[in-house]
N, CA, C and O of each residue as an XYZ file, in Angstrom:
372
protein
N      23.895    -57.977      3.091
C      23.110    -56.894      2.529
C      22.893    -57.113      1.038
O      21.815    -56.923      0.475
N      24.255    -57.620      0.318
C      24.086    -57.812     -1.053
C      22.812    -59.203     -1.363
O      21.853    -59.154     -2.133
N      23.113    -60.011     -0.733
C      22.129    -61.059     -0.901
C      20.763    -60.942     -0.483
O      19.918    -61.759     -0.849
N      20.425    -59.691      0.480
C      19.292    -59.493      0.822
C      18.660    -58.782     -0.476
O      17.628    -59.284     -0.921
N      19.187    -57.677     -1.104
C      19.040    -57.020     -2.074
C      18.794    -58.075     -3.563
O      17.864    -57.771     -4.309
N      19.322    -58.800     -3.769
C      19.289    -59.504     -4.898
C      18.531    -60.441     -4.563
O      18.263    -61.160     -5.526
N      18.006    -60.790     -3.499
C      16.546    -61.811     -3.196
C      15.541    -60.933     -3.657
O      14.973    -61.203     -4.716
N      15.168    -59.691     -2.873
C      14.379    -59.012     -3.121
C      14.026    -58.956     -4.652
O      12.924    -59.306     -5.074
N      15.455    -58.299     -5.780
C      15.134    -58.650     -6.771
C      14.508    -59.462     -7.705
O      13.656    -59.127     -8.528
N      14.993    -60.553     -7.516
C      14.784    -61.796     -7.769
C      13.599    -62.256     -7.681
O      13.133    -62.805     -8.679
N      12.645    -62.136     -6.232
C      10.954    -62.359     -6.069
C      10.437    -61.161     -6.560
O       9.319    -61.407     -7.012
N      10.717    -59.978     -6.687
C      10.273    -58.912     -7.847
C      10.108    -59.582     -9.144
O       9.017    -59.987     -9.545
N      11.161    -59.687     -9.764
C      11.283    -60.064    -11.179
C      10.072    -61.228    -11.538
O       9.113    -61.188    -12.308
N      10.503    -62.114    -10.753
C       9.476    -63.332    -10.431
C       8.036    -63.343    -10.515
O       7.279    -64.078    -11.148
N       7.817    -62.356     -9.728
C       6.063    -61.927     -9.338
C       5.903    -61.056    -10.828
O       4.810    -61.154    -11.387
N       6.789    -60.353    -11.367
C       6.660    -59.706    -12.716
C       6.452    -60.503    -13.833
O       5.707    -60.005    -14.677
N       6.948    -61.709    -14.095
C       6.822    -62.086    -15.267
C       6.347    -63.711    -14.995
O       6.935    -64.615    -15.589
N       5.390    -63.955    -14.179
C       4.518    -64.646    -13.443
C       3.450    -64.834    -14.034
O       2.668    -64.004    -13.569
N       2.746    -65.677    -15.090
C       2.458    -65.742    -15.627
C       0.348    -65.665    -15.309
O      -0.088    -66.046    -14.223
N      -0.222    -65.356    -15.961
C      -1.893    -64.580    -15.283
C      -2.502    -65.659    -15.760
O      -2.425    -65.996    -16.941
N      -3.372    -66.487    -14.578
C      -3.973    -67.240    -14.454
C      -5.276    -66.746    -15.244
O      -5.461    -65.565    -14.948
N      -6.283    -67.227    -16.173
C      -7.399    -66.964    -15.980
C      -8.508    -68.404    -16.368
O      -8.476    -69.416    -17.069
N      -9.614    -67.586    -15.231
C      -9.971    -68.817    -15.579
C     -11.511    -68.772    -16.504
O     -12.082    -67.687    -16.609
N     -12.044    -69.887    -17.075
C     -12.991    -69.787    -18.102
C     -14.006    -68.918    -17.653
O     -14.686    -68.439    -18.561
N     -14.358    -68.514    -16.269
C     -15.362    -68.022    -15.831
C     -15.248    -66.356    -16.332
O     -15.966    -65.462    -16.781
N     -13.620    -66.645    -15.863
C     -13.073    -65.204    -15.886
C     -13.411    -64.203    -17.190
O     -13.857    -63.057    -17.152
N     -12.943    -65.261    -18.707
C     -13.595    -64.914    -19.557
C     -14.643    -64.422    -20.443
O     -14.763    -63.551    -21.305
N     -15.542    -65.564    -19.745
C     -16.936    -65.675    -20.441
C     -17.470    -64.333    -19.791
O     -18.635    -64.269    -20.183
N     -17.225    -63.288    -19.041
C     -18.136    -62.355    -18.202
C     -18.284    -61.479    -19.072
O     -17.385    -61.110    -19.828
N     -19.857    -60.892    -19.058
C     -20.287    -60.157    -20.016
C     -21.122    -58.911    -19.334
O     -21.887    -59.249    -18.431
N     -21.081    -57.926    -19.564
C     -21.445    -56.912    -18.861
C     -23.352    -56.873    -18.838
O     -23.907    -57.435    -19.782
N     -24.015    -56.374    -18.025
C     -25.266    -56.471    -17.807
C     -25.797    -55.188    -18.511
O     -25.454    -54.006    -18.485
N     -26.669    -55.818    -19.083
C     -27.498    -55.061    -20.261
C     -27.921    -53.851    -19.656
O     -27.881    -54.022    -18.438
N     -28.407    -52.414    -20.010
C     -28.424    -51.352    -19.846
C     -30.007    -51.400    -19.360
O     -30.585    -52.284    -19.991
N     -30.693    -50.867    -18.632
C     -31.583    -50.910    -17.938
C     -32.658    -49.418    -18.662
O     -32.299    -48.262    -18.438
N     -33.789    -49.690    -19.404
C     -34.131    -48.262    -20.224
C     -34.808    -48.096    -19.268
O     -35.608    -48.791    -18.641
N     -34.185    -46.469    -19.145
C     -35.454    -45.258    -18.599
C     -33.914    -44.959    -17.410
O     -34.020    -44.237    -16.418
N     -33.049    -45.427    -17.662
C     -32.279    -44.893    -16.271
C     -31.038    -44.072    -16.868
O     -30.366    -44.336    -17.865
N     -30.928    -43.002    -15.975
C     -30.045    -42.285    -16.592
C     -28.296    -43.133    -16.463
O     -28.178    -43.930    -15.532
N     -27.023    -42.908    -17.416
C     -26.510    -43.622    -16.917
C     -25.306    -42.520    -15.954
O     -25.183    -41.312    -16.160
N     -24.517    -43.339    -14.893
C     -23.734    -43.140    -13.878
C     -24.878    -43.171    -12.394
O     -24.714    -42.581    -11.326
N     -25.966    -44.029    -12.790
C     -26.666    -43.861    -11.268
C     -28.123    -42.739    -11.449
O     -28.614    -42.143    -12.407
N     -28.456    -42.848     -9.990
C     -30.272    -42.331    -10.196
C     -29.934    -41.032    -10.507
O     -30.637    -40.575    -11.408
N     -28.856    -40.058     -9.945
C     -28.767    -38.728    -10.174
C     -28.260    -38.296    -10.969
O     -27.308    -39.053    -11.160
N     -28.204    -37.389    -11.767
C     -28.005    -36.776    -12.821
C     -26.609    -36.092    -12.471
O     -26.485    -35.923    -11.258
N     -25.609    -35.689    -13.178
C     -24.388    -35.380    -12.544
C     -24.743    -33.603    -12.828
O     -24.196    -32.720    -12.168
N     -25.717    -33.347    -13.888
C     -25.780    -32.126    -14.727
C     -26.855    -31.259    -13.213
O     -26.869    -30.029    -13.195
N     -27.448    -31.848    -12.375
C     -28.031    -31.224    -11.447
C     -27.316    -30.661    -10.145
O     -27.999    -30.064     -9.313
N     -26.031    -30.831     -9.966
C     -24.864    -29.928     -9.547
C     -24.274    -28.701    -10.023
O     -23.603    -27.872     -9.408
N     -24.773    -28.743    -11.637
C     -23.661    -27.462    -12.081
C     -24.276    -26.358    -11.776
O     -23.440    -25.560    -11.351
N     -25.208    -25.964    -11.782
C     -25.633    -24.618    -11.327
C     -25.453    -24.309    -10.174
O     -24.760    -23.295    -10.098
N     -25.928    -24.940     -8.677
C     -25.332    -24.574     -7.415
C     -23.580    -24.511     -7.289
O     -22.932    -23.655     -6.687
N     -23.096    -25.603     -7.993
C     -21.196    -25.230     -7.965
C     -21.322    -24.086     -8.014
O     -21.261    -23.316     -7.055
N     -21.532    -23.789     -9.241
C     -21.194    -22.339    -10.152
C     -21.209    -20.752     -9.418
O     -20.471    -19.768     -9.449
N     -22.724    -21.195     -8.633
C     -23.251    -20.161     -8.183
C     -21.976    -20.098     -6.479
O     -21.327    -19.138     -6.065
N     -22.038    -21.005     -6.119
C     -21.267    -21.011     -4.493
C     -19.926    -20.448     -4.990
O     -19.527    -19.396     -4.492
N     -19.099    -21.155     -6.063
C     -17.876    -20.860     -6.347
C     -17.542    -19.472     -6.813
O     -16.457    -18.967     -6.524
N     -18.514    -18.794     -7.582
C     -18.571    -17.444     -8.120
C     -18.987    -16.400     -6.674
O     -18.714    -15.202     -6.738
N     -19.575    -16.908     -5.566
C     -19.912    -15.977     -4.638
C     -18.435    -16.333     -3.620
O     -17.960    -15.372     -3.014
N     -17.927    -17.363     -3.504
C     -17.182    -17.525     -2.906
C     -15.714    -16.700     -3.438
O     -14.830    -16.367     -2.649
N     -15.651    -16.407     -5.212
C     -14.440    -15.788     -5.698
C     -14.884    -14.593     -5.496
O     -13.946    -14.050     -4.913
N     -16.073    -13.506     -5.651
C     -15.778    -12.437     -5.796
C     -15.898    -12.148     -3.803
O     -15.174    -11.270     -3.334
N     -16.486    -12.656     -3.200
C     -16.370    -12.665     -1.937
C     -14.951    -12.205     -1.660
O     -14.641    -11.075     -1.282
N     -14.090    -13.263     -1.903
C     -12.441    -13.102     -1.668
C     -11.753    -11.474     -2.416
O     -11.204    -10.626     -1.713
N     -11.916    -11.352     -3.711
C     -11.923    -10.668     -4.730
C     -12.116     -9.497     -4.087
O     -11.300     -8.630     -3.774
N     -13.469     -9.572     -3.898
C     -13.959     -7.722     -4.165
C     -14.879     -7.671     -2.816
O     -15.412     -6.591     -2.560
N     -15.093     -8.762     -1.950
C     -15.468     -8.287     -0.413
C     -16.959     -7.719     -0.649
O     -17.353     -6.905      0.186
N     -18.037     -8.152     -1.957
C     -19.068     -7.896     -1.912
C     -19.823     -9.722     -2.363
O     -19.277    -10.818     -2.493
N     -20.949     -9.366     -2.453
C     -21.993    -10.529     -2.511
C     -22.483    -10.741     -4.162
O     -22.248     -9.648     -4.679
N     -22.902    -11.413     -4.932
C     -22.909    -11.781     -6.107
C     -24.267    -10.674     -6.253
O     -25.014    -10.281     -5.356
N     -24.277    -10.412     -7.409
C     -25.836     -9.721     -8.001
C     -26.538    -10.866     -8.132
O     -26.288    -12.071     -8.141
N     -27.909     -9.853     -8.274
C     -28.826    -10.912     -8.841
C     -29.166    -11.484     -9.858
O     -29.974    -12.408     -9.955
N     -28.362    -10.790    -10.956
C     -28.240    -11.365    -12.735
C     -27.385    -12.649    -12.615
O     -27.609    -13.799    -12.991
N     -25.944    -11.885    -11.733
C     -25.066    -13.067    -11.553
C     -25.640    -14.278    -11.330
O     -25.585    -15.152    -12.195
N     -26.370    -14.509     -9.931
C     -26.263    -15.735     -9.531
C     -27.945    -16.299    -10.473
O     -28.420    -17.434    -10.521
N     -28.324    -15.382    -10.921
C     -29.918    -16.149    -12.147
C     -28.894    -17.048    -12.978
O     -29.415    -18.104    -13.337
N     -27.324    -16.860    -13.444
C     -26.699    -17.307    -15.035
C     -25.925    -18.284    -13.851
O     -24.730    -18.349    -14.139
N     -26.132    -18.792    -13.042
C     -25.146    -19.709    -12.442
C     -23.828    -19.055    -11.781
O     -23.407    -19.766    -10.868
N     -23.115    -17.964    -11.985
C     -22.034    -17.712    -11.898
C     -21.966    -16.648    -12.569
O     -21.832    -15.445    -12.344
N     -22.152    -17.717    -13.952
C     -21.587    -17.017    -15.672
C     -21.383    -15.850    -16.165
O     -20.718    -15.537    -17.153
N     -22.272    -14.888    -15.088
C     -22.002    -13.224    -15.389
C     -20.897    -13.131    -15.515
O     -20.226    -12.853    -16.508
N     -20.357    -13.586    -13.501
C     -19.529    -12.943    -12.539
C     -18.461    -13.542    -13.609
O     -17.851    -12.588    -14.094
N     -18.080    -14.598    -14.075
C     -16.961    -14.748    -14.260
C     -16.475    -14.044    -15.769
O     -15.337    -13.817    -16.181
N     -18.136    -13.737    -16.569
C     -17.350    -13.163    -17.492
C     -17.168    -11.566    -17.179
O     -16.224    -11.177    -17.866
N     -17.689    -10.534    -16.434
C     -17.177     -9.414    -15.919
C     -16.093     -9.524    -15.232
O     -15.742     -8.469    -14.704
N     -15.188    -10.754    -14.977
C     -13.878    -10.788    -14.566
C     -13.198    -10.505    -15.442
O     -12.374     -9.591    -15.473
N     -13.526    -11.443    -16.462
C     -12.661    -11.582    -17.994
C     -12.822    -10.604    -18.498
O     -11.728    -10.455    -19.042
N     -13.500     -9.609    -18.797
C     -14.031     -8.679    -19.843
C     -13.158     -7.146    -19.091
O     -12.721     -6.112    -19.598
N     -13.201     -7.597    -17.888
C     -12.398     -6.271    -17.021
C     -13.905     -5.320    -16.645
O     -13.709     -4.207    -16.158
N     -14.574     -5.522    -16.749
C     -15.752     -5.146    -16.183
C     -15.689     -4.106    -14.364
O     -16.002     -2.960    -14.041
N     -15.199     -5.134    -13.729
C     -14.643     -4.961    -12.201
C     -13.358     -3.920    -12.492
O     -13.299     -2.874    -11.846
N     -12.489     -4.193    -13.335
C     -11.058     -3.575    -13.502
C     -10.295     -4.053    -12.133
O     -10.766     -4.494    -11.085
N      -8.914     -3.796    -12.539
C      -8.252     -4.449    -11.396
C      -7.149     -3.232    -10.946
O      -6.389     -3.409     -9.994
């Protein structure tokens, strides 16, 4: 058991301080130039999600909350009413 244990160690340690091959190719790699007119992270915009989140997540909290359906100011501001008539005590608790 002891010798099984201290092998183990041993090809641990080994594979740890194993020294990193690289090779010239590896180096020379240079990232590909930025492409104009494209937004970056891809074709979609990440900013064209936040308003539907907002709006599902705010109907989905006061849903739980208060067992009614968002207004219609609410869900025009994304959410943003609902959550600040949470904060403000608006609803009261």
């Amino acid at each position: 058991m002891k010798k099984s244990k201290f092998t183990a160690v041993v090809l641990a340690a080994a594979i740890a301080l194993s020294p990193i091959e690289l090779s010239a190719a590896q180096l020379l790699q240079v990232a590909p130039a930025p492409v104009p007119g494209h937004v970056y992270g891809g074709t979609t915009p990440w900013w064209i999600f936040v308003c539907p989140t907002g709006i599902v997540t705010a109907a989905m909290a006061k849903n739980w909350k208060r067992h009614k359906e968002l207004s219609t100011p609410e869900a025009w501001t994304c959410g943003f009413l609902y959550w600040w008539n949470e904060g403000t005590g608006k609803y009261g608790r």
